[in-house]
N, C-alpha and C positions, 0 to 999 in steps of 0.2 A: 297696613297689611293688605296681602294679594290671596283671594281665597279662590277657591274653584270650588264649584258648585256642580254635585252630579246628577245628571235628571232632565227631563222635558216638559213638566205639566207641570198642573196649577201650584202645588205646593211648590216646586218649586221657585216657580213666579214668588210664593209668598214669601220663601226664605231667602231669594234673592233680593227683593223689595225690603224688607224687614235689616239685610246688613246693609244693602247700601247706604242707609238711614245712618248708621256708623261710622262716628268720625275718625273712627279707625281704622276705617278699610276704605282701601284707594280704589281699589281695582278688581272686578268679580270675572273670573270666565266663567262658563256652561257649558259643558257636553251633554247631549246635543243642542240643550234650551229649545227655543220656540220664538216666533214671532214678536209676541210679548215680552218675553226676556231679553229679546236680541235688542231693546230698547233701553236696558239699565244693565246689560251684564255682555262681555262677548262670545259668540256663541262658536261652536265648533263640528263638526258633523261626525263625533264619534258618541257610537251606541253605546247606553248605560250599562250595559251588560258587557260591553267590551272592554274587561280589563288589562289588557296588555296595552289597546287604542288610550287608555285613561291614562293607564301608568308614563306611557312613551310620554302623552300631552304633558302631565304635572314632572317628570322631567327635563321636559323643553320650557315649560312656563314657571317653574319652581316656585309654587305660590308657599304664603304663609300656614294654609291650612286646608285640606280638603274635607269638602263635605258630602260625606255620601247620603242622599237624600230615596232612593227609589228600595224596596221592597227584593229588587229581584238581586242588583249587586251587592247587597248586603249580604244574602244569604249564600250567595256565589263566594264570599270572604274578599270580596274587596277589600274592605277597611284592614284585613290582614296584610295584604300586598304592599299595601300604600306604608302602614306601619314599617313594616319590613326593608323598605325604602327609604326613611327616614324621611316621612312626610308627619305632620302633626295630621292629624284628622277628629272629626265629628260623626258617630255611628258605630254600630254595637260590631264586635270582629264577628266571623261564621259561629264560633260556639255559641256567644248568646243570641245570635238572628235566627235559629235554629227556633225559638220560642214564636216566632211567625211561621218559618218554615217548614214546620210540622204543626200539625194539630194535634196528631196522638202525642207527640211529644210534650205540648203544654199541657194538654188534659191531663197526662201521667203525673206530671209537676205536681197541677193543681189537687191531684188527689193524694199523694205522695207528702205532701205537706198542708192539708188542710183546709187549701184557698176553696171558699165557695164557687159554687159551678155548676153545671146541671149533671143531672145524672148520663151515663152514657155508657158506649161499649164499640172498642177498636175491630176494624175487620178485615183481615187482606184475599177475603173469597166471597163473590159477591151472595152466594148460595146460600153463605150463612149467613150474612149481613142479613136477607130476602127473610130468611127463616127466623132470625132472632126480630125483626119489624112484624112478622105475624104471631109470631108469639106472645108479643107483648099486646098488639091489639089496640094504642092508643095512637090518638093522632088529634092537632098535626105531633108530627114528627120531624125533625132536622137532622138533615141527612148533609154533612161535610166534606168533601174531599180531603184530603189529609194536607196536601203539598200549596202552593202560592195557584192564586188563578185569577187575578185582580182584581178581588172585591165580589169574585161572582162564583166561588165556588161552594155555598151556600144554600140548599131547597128546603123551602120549608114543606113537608108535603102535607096536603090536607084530607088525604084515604090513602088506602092500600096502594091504589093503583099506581099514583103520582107517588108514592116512594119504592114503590119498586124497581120503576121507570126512572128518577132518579139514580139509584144503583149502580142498574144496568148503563144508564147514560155517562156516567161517571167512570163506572170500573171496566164495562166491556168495550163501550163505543170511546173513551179515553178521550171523551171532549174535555177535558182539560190538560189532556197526556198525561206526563207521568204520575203527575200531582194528584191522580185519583187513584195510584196504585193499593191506596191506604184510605177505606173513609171511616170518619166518625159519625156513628146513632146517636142522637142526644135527646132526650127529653125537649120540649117546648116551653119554656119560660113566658109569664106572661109578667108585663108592666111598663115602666116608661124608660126606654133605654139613655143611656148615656155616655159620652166618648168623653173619655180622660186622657189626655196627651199630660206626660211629666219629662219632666228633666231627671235624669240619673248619673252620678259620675260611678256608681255601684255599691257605693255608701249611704248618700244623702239621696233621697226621693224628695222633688217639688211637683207637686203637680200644679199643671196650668188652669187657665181658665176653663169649666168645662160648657160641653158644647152639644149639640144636637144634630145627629144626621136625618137626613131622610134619603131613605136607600130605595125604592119600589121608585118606577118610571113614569108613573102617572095619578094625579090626583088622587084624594083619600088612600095613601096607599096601596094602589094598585095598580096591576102590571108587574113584570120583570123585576127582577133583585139588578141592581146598579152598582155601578164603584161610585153615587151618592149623587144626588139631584140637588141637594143646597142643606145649607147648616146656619143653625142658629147659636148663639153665646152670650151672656152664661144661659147654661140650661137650667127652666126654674125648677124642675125636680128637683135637683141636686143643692139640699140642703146643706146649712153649715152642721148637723148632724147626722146628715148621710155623709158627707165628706173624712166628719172624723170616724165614723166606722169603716170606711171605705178603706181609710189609712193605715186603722190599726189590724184588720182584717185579711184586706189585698195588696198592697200598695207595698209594706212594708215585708210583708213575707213573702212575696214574691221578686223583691230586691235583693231579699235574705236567701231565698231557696235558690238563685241560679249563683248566687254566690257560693252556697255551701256543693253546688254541683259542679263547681269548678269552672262558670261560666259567665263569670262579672259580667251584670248587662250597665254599658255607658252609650248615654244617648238620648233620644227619644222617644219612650216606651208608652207603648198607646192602650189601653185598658176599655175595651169593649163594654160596656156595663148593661146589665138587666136589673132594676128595683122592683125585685118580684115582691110578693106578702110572707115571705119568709126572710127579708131581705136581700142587701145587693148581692149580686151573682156574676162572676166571670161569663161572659158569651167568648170572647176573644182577645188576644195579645196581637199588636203590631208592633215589628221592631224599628220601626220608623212612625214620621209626624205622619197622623191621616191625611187623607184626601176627599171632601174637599175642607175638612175642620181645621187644616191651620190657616185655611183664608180668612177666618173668622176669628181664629184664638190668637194669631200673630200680628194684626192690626193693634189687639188690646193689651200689648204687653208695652210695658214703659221702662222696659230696662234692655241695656245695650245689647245685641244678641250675639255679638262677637265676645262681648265680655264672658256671657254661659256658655256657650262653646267652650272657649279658654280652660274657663274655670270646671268643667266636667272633664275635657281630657287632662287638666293636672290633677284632678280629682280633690277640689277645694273648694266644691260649690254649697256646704253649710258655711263659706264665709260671705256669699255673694248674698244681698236682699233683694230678692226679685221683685217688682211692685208692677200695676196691673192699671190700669185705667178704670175709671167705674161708670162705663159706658156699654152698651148693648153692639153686637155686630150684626148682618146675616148677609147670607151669599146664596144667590139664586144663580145655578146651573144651565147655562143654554147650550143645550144639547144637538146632533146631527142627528134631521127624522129617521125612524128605525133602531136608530139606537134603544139598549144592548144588544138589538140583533147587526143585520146586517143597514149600510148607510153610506151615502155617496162622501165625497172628500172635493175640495176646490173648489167650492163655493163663495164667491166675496162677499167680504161682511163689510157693512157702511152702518154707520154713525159711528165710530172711532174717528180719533185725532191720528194726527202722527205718532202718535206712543202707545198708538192702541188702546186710549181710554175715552173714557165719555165722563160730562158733566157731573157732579157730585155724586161719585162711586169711583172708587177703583177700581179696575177690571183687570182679574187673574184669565193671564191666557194659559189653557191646559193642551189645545189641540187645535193649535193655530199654522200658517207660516205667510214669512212676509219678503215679498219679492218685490222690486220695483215702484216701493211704499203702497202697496195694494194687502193687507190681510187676506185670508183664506183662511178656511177651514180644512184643518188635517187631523179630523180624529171624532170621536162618538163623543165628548164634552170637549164641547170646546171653548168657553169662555164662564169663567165667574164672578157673578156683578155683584160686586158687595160693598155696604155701607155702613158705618158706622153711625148711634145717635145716642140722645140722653137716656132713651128707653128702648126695650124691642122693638115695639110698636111703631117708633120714628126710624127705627134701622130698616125695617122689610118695608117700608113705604115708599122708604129713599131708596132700595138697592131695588125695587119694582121699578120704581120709578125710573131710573138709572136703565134695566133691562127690556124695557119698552120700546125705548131710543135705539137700538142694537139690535138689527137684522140682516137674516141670509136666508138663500133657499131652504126652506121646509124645517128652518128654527124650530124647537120644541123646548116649552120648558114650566116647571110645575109650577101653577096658581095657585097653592094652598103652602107655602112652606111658613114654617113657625106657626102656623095653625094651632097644632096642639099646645105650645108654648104659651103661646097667647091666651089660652082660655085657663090654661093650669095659674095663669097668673091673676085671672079674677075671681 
């Protein structure tokens, strides 16, 4: 099988890495791919959002199945086009990517159908949005933008001030454009969060291994909200009976609800979780694999990953047995200084091989490029060093280990990841 793969960054290094593994599949392209990818997959210089560039390529290169991997072509209906072309594909069409796409739209969902979630209230004027946050008077507060923004359209604010100023940041000054035309006011949850990636063909729900972000830029948490500084798997919160409440709870009625909304979600649907003391609670939907959690959840899977593709777009994946490794991963984020603000690009990076990895770790390249077998940095993350071990604790030692080796100008990258893991586990 000849698959193409849509996307640039780390996940997709990991779903490319992950088929090539597959004695099924010969041959992988990537539009655009990356440095890293352009070492297992070939790569092409058409933008992931450029659907007509995608469509022209998979009918020049008429692979066996495309998969759309990125957040923004999903929601744009890629997977509709390609359908429409008689391409098989992997990824949910526009009506159920919509449940990333919008937030007021999930939120509505979730309350429409019962799914736990924090309490909240939609607002497309920011005067009232202002007014109804001093009214209530609690904080922090989590203030949303409604639309995609990469992981970073998310404030937590901790006074009046800082959610005001969010707001206004969002809806007048349109730093994220149009995607703040609509925010959501949420309630603050507190507990140990957790990221659920599953397999859906729109029937059957599996969920994967789950996993652990850590999203803030620096140490103990703090600093900047991220599109994610390193993840850990399994996450020891997430009990074999938080799991079955999770299922009977979220998992299933939210398979159930965009079904009965006319918007079969098949794919890979990503479940944000909070383990508040009232128990788990929706924070968020992705209609795609996270980023950087399937560096870490797709190392530990032991079943073919061509075959669940397959088997989600015939929609017969209650016949498939998905089996798991029972080993621990993590992946530490090495970031360009500045980053989530602003950060320089073309930086060389040395201790790679020629394939762009280093000794005992894998290395997901997310924001790389490679000319003349020289690496470079092209992007605010751009590498992630991840390990595999018997336990946690032998995983983040190896993948430290591993990101120690591996430097460029003004490298940044967190010393504390699986912290919290590590002690919930003594």
């Amino acid at each position: 099988m000849n698959i193409l793969v849509v996307g640039g960054g780390g996940r997709e290094h990991a779903i490319v890495k992950k088929l090539s593994e597959s004695s099924k599949v010969e041959k992988i392209w990537c539009p655009p791919g990356n440095g890293g990818i352009s070492c297992y997959a070939e790569c092409f210089d058409v933008a992931a959002t450029d659907i007509d560039g995608v469509l022209s390529l998979a009918k020049k290169l008429t692979p066996d199945m495309v998969v759309v991997a990125p957040d923004d072509p999903l929601v744009l209906g890629m997977v509709d086009v390609m359908n429409e072309n008689g391409f098989k594909t992997f990824g949910p069409d526009k009506a159920a990517a919509i449940i990333e796409g919008s937030k007021v739209f999930s939120k509505d969902l979730m309350k429409k159908y019962n799914i736990p979630t924090a309490m909240y209230e939609t607002f497309n004027d920011s005067e009232k949005a202002i007014a109804y946050i001093k009214e209530q008077g609690k904080y922090p507060v989590v203030v949303k933008a409604d639309g995609l923004a990469l992981g970073k359209g998310v404030v937590i604010a901790m006074n009046e001030a800082e959610a005001v100023d969010a707001v206004n940041s969002i809806m007048q000054d349109k730093i994220f454009g149009e995607s703040g035309s609509n925010v959501v006011i949420e309630e603050f949850l507190t507990g140990p969060e957790v990221s659920v990636l599953s397999f859906t063909d729109g029937k059957t729900v599996v969920p994967m291994i789950s996993s652990m972000d850590h999203k803030r830029a620096l140490d103990n948490d703090e600093g900047l909200n991220t599109g994610g500084m390193g993840t850990v798997a399994p996450n020891p919160y997430y009990t074999d009976d938080i799991a079955k409440e999770c299922m009977e709870k979220i998992f299933i009625p939210t398979i159930n609800a965009m079904k009965s909304e006319g918007r079969t979600f098949k794919g890979c649907l990503y479940f944000g979780l909070m383990l508040t003391p009232d128990g788990p609670k929706v924070i968020e939907y992705n209609c795609r694999f996270g980023d950087p959690e399937t560096q870490v959840v797709l190392p530990l899977l032991d079943t073919d990953l061509y075959d669940i593709f397959e088997a989600i777009y015939d929609e017969r994946l209650s016949e498939l047995d998905i089996k798991w490794k029972d080993e621990s991963c993590a992946c530490v984020i090495l970031a360009s200084g500045g980053y989530p603000k602003s950060y320089e690009k073309g930086k060389e990076i040395s201790g790679l091989d020629d394939k762009g990895q280093a000794e005992g770790v894998f290395v997901y390249h997310a924001g790389t490029k490679l000319s003349d077998g020289v690496f470079t940095t092209n992007g605010g993350r751009v590498l992630g060093v991840t390990a595999t071990g018997k336990d946690l604790e032998t995983a983040l030692g190896n993948a430290y280990k591993g990101a120690k080796t591996i430097t460029f100008d003004k490298v940044h990258y967190r010393n504390d990841i699986g912290k919290r893991a590590l002690a919930a586990l003594k």
